[in-house]
One Martini backbone bead per residue (centre of mass of N, CA, C, O) as a GRO file, in nm:
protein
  107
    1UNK     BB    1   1.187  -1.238   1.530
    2UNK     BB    2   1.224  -1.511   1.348
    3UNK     BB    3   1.427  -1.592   1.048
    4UNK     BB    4   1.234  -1.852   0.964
    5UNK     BB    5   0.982  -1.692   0.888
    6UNK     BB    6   0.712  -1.726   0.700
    7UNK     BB    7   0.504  -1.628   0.477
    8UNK     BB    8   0.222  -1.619   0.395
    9UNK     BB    9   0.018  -1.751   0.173
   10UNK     BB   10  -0.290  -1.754  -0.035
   11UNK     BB   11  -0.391  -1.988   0.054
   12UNK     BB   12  -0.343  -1.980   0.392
   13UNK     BB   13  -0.549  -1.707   0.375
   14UNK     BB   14  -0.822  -1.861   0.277
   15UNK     BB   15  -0.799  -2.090   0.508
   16UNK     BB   16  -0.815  -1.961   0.750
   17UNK     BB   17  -1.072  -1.767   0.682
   18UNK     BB   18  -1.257  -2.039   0.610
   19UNK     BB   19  -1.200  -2.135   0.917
   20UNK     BB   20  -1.317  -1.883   1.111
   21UNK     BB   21  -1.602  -1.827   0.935
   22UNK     BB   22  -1.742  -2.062   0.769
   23UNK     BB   23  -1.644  -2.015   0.468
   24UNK     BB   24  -1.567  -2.056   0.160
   25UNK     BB   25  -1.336  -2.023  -0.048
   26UNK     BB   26  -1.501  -1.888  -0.281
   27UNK     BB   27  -1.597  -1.672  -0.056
   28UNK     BB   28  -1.367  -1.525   0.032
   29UNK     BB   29  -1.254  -1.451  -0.258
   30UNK     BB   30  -1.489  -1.264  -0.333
   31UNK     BB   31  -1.452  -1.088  -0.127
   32UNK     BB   32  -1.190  -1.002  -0.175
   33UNK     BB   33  -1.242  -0.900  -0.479
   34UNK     BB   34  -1.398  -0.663  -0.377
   35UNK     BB   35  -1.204  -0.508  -0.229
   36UNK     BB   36  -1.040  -0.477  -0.499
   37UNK     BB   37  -1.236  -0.288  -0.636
   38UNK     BB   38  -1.311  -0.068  -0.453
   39UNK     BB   39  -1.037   0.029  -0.442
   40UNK     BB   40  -0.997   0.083  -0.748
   41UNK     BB   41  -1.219   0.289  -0.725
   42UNK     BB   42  -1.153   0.487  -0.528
   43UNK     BB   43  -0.820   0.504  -0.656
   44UNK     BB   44  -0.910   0.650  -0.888
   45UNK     BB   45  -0.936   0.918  -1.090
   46UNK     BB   46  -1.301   0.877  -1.009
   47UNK     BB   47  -1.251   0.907  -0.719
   48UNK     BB   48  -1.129   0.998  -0.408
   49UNK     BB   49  -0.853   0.924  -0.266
   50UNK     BB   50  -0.988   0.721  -0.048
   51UNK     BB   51  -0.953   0.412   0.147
   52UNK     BB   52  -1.049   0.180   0.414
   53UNK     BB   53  -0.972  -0.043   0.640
   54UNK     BB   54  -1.128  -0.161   0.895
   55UNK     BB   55  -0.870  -0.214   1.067
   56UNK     BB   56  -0.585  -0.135   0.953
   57UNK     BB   57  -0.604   0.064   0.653
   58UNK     BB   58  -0.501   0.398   0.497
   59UNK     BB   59  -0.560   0.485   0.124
   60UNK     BB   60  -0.375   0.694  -0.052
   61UNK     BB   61  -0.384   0.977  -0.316
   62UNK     BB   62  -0.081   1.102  -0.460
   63UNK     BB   63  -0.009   1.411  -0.658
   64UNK     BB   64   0.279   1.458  -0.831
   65UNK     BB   65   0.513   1.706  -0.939
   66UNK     BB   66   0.680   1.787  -1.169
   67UNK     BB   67   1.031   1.775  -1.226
   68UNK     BB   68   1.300   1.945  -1.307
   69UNK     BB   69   1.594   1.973  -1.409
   70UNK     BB   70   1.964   1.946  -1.327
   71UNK     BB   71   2.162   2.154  -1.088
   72UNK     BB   72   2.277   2.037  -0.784
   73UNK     BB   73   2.311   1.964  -0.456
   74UNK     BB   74   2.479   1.764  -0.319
   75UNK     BB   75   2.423   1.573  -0.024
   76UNK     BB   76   2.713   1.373   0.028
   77UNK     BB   77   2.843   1.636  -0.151
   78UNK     BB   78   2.987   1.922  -0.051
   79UNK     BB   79   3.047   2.128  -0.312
   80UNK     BB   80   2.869   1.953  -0.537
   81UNK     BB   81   2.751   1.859  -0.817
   82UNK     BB   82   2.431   1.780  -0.959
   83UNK     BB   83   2.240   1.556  -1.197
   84UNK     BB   84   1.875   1.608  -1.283
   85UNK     BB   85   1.610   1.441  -1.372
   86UNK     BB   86   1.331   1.456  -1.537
   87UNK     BB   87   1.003   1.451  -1.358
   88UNK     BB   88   0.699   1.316  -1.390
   89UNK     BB   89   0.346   1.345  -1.312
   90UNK     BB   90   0.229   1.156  -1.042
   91UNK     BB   91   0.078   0.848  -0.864
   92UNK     BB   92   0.079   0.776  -0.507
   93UNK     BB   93   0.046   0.520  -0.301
   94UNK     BB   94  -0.045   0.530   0.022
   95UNK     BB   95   0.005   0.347   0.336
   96UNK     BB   96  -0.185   0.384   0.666
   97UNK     BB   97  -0.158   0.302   0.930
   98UNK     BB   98  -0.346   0.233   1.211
   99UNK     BB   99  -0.362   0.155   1.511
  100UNK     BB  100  -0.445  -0.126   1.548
  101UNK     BB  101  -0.230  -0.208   1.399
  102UNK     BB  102   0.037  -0.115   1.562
  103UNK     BB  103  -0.047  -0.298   1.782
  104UNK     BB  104  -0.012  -0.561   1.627
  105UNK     BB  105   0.307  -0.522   1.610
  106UNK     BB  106   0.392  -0.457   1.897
  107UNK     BB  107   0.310  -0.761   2.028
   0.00000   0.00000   0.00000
């Protein structure tokens, strides 16, 4: 990968794939939007807490448990203590290559 290669803007993938499609950006935009309700709606509270992109990724939330705070093992200093503060318990979302995605990063 050359160093120089900037990412596509939100524009340039609009016409893409306006142009690969032969649908209106204003039609793409929608498709667009459409799927971004699905996964908010899927990766909601009320949702399954997993949705995939097919042929691309897949999206699942993790529920992280509430750690109290205190006094641990330094994991780079053996033999000092560190002070740990408590963390509240969280939603984290995974985004998970498929197959598909993996290879098409490889070659």
């Amino acid at each position: 990968m050359s160093n120089n290669a900037k990412p596509a803007t939100k524009t340039e993938i609009l016409k893409s794939l306006s142009d690969q499609t032969g649908l209106s950006k204003k039609e793409v935009t929608s498709i667009l939007d459409g799927l971004n309700d699905i996964i908010k709606r899927e990766l909601g509270k009320k949702g399954a807490g997993v949705v995939t992109v097919p042929g691309l990724v897949k999206l699942k939330v993790v529920n992280k448990p509430a750690t109290k705070g205190g006094m641990r093992p330094n994991p780079f200093k053996p033999g000092e203590m560190m002070e740990v503060k408590p963390k509240p318990a969280r939603r984290v979302v995974k985004a998970l290559p498929l197959k598909s995605l993996k290879d098409m990063a490889a070659s």
